[in-house]
N, C-alpha and C positions, 0 to 999 in steps of 0.2 A: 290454507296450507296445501302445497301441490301434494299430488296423488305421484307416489312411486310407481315410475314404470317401466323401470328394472331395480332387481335384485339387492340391497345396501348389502357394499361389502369391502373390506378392507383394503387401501392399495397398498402395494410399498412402496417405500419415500422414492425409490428409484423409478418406479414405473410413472411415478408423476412428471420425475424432470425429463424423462423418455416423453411423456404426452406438449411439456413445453416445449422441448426442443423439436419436436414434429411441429408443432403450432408455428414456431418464430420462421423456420424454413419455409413452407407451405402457402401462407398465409401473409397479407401487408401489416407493415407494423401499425400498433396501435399506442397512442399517447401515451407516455409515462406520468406516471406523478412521483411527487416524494411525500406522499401520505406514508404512514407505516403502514407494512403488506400485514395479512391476515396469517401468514405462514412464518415461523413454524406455530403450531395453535399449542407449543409448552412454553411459548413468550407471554401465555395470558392465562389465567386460572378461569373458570368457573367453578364458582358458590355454589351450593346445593340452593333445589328453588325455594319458595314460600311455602311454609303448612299451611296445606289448606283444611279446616274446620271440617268434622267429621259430621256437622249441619250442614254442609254445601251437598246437595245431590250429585253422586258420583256415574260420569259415564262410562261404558259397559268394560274400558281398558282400564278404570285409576288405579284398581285394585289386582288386576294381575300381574304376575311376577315377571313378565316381558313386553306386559303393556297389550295385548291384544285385545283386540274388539273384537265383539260377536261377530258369530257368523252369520252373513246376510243371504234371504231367502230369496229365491229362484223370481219370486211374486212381486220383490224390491225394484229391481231391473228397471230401471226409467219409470220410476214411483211416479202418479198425480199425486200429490197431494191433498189430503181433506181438507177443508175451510177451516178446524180445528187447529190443522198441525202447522198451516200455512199461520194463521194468527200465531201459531209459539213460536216460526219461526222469525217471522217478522221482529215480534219482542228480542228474540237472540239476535239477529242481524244488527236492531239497533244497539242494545248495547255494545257487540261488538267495536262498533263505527264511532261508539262514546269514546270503547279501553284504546281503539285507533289514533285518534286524534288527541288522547290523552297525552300517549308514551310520542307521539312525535313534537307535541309542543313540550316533552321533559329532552327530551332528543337536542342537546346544545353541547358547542365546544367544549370538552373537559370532563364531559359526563360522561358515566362506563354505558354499555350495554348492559353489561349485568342492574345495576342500578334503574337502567328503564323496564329490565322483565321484572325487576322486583316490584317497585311502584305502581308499573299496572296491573300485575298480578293483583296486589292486593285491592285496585281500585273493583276489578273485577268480584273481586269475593267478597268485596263489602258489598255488591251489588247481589248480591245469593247465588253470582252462577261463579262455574270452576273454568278455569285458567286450561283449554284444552292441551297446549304441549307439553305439561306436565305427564310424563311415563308414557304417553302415546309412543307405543311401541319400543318404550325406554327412552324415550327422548328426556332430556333432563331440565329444562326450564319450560317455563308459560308460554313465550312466541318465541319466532324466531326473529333475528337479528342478522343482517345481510347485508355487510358495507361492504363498498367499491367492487374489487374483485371478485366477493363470495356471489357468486350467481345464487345461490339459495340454499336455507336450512343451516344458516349461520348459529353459533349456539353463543346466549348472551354471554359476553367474559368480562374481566377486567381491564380491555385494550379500552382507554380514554377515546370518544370520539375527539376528531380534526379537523380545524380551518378543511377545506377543501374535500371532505369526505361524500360521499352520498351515500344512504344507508337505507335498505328495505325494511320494516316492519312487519310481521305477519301476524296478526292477531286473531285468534278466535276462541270462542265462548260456547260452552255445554248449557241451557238455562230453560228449566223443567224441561226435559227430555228432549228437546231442539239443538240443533248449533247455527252458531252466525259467523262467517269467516270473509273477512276482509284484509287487504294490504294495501301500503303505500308507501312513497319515496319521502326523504327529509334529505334537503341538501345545507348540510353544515356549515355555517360561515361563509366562506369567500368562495365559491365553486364556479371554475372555468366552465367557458364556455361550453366545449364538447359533454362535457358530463351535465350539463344544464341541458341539451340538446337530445341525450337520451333520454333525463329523464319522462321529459316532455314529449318525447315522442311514443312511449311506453305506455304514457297513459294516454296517448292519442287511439295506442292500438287497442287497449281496451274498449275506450269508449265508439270508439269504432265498431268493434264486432260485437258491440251491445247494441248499436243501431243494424245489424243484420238480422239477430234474430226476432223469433216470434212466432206464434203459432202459423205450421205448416211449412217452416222453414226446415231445412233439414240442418241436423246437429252439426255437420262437416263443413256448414258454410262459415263457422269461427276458424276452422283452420287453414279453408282458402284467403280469406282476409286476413288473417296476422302474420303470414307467408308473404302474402305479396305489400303488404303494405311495409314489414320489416325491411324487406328487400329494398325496395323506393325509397328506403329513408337512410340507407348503410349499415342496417345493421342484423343481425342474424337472432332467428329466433328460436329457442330453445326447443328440441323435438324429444327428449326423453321423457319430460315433468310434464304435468298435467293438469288443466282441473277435472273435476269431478261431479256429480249430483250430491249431493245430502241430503238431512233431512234427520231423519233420528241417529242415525252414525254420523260420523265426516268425511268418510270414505265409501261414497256409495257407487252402484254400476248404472251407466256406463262411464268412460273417460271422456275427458274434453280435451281434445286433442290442441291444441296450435300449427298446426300444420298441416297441408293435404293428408285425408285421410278418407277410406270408405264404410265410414260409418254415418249411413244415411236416415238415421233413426227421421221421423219427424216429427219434431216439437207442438206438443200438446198442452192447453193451458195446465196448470198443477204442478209441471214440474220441476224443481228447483239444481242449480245447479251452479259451480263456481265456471267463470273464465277468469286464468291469472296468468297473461304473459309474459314473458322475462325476455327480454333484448339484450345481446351481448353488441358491444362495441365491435364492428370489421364483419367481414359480407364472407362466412362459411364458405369454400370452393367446395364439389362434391357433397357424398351422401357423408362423410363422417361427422363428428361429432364436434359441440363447440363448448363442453365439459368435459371435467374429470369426475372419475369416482369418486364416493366419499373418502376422507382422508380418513388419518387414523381414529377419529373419532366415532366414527358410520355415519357422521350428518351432513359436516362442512362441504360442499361441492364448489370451487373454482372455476372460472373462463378458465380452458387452455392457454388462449394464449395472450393472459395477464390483461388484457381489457375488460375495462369493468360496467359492471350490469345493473339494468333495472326492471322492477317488477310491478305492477299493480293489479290490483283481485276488487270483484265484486260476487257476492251471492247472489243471482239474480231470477225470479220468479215469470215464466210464462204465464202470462194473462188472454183473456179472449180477443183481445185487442192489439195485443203487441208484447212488452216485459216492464218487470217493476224491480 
């Protein structure tokens, strides 16, 4: 799950069509489909999530009344990991990558997203760990759910997936005091070209800036690789969202940037951390922006300018050798 980094906060429906009509002017057009769009999000209910069993060990948000996690200490900051917490995490990571490839082999024409948070929700809880998007800062389902247009933090509803859809999944697991947080792409039925070409490229940029790092690399060489390599391929890559380090939270310090940045930390075996880049369709001009705010809901974020996006995540562990 990316790291906010800015502010969720309400737009109005106006300032949206203000941000596409800046986008279509601005900016080359980008491929239409006749998918059904994501907008307006009162075309689609979401279900309240799964209970989860007062047996499942709760992390440090399930229980507050706006979802917040502890506060992280000064000492946290680009954690090594113990041998200890690295083995729980490992165990979280994997199931994780089980509840991942669960919900995208349920991921088929005709089936809701709500329907896929639910099922592996519960695949998750029968496994003894909790379903981390549940109240995480009030968020209302298990993972998120992110087709076509939603660049990210889609919330599972009752829109039926489609022939032609591509759809992110974000899944991550709390399991004895660890998290594991992975994502991936499902392309639905019949999917064109271009949209087959993102997604594929998406996970190229991952797997790419996973062969950069490694001890004594510095942190910032993820965001000169998925900058330039986003670039060379035509597509733009998202500079607000992030990942992050983990470890006993899922939101830990520092950020993991996707883009030039000067945060030259250098990587030390122990410490774990997400990269999860998102590619929108059509090549950003300038420094602005190639989202919107969250919509009415505080979650859903949009391309501007209606091309649609993909994303892939791994949690990935510094070793004395390289990464895991």
């Amino acid at each position: 799950m990316l790291r906010n980094c800015w502010q969720l906060v309400k737009q109005p429906r106006q300032q949206l069509r203000h941000f596409a009509e800046v986008a279509a002017a601005s900016e080359p057009p980008v491929r239409r489909r006749p998918n059904t769009p994501a907008v307006p999000l009162t075309n689609f209910s979401v279900p309240p999530p799964v209970r989860v069993p007062s047996s499942i060990p709760r992390p440090s948000y399930a229980d507050h009344p706006e979802g917040m996690p502890r506060r992280l200490g000064d000492e946290e900051y680009a954690e090594q990991k113990s041998p200890a917490m690295i083995d729980k995490m490992r165990k979280a990571c994997g199931l994780a990558a089980e509840a991942l490839l669960f919900a995208c082999e349920i991921a088929k024409e005709g089936v809701t997203t709500d329907e896929v948070d639910r099922r592996t929700a519960e695949f998750v809880i029968a496994r003894g760990a909790y379903p981390v998007g549940i109240n995480y800062f009030g968020f209302p389902r298990g993972l998120c759910a992110s087709p076509n247009e939603v660049a990210l933090h889609g919330v599972p509803n009752t829109r039926p997936l489609e022939s032609g859809d591509i759809v992110n999944f974000d899944v991550t697991v709390f399991l004895d005091g660890a998290y594991g947080d992975c994502s991936a792409m499902v392309n639905v039925g019949d999917v064109d070209e271009d949209a087959v070409r993102l997604t594929e490229a998406t996970q190229k940029c991952l797997y790419g800036a996973i062969d950069v790092i490694g001890p004594g690399v510095k942190l910032n060489a993820v965001g000169d690789f998925c900058k330039k390599f986003s670039g060379e391929q035509g597509f733009t890559v998202v500079s607000e969202y992030c990942g992050h380090f983990i470890g006993s939270e899922l939101h830990m310090r520092p950020n993991v940037l996707h883009v030039p940045n000067n945060l030259d930390l250098e990587l030390l075996p122990g410490m774990t951390f997400t990269i999860e880049p998102i590619l929108i369709e059509g090549i950003l001009e300038g420094n602005g922006s190639a989202i919107t705010k969250p919509l009415e809901d505080g979650w859903t974020i949009l391309s501007k300018n209606g091309g649609w996006s993909a994303q892939w995540e791994h949690t990935m562990l510094i070793t004395e050798n390289g990464s895991e």
